[in-house]
C-alpha positions in Angstrom: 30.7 -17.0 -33.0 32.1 -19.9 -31.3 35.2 -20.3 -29.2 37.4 -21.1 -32.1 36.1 -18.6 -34.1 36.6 -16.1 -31.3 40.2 -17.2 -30.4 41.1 -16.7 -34.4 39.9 -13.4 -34.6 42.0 -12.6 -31.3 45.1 -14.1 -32.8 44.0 -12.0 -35.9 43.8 -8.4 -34.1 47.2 -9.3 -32.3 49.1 -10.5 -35.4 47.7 -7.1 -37.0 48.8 -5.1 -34.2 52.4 -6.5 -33.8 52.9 -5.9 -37.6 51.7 -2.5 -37.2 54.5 -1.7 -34.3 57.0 -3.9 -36.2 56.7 -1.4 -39.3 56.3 1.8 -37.3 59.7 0.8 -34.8 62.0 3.5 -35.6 65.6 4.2 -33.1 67.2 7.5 -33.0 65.7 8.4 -36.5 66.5 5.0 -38.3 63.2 3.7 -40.0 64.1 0.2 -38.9 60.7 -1.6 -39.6 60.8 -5.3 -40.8 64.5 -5.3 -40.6 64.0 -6.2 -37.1 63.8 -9.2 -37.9 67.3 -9.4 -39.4 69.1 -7.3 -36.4 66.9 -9.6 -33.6 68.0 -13.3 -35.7 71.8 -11.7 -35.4 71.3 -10.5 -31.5 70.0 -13.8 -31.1 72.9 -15.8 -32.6 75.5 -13.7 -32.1 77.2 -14.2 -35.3 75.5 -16.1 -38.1 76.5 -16.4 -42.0 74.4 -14.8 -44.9 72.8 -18.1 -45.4 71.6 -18.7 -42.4 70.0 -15.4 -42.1 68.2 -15.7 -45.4 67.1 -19.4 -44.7 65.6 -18.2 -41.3 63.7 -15.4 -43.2 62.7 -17.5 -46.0 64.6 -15.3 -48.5 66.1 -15.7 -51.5 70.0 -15.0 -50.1 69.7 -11.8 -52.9 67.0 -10.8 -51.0 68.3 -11.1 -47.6 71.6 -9.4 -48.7 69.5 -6.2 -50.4 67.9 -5.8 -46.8 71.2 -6.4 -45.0 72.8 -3.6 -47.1 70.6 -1.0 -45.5 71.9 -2.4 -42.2 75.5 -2.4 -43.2 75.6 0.5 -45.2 73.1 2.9 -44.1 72.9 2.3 -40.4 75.6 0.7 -39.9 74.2 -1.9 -37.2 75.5 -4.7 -38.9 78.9 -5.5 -39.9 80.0 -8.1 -42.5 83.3 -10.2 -41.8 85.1 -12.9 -43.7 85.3 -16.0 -42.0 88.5 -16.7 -40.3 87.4 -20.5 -41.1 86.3 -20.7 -44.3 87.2 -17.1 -46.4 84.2 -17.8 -48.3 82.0 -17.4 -45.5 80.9 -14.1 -44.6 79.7 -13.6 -41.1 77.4 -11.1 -39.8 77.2 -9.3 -36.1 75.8 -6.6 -34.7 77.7 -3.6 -34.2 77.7 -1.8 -31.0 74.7 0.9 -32.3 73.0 -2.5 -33.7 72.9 -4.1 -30.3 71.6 -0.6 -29.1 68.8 -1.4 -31.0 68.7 -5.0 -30.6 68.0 -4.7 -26.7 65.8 -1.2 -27.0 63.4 -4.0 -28.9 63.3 -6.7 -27.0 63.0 -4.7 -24.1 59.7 -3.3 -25.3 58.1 -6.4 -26.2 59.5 -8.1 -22.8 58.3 -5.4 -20.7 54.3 -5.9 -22.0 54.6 -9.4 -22.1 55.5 -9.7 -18.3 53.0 -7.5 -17.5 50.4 -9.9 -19.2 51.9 -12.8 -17.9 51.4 -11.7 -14.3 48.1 -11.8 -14.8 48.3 -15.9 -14.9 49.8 -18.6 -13.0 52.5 -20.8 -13.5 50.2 -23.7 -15.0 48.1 -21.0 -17.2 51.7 -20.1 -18.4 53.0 -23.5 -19.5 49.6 -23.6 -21.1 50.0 -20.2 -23.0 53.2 -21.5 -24.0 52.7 -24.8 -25.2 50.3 -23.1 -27.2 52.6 -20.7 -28.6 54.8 -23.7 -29.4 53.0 -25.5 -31.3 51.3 -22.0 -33.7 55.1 -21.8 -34.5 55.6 -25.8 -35.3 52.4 -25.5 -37.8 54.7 -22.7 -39.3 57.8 -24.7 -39.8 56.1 -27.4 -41.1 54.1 -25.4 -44.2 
């Protein structure tokens, strides 16, 4: 197997491993799963409308607002406001539960990540990251 090869079946076994956790992440009973995605693009921004959210998941906005329900309704990390600027824009933000969650995620991918990066210099970090940079520009672009 060559270097390539090697590197691919790495990126392979982690990508498989992440999606594992990802499913698995439950908080405080909530079976969260893949709507981590949703509550970590609203930490993120803050506030965002519907169709931002969908457009960053590549969802149909349908879609997005079926998974967003379970958020809303269910769990209620998420709540849905009308847009004091345009009443046909409905804003999303996480509730104070939802940014529980929020931060009790990215803690627990921060927390193994720096203990990996220690393991490499400054340069070998720029390196890892540029690298990581451009995996997610071949994504954008297909």
């Amino acid at each position: 197997m060559d270097k390539k090869e090697e590197l691919f079946q790495l990126l392979s076994l982690v990508a498989m491993g992440l999606t594992g956790r990802i499913m698995d992440f439950c908080y405080k009973g909530m079976e969260i799963g893949r709507l981590i995605f949703c509550i970590h693009y609203i930490g993120f921004k803050n506030k965002c409308s519907m169709t931002d959210l969908a457009d960053f998941l590549s969802l149909k906005p349908s879609t997005a607002t079926r998974q967003l329900d379970k958020l809303v309704d269910d769990y209620q990390l998420v709540k849905r406001t009308v847009s004091s600027e345009d009443r046909r824009v409905v804003e999303l933000e996480l509730t104070k539960l939802g940014r529980e969650v929020y931060y009790h995620h990215k803690e627990m991918g921060e927390v193994p990540t720096n203990l990996i990066l220690d393991h490499f210099s400054d340069g070998e970090q720029k390196i890892i990251k540029r690298a990581l940079q451009l995996m997610l520009s071949t994504f954008e672009e297909n």
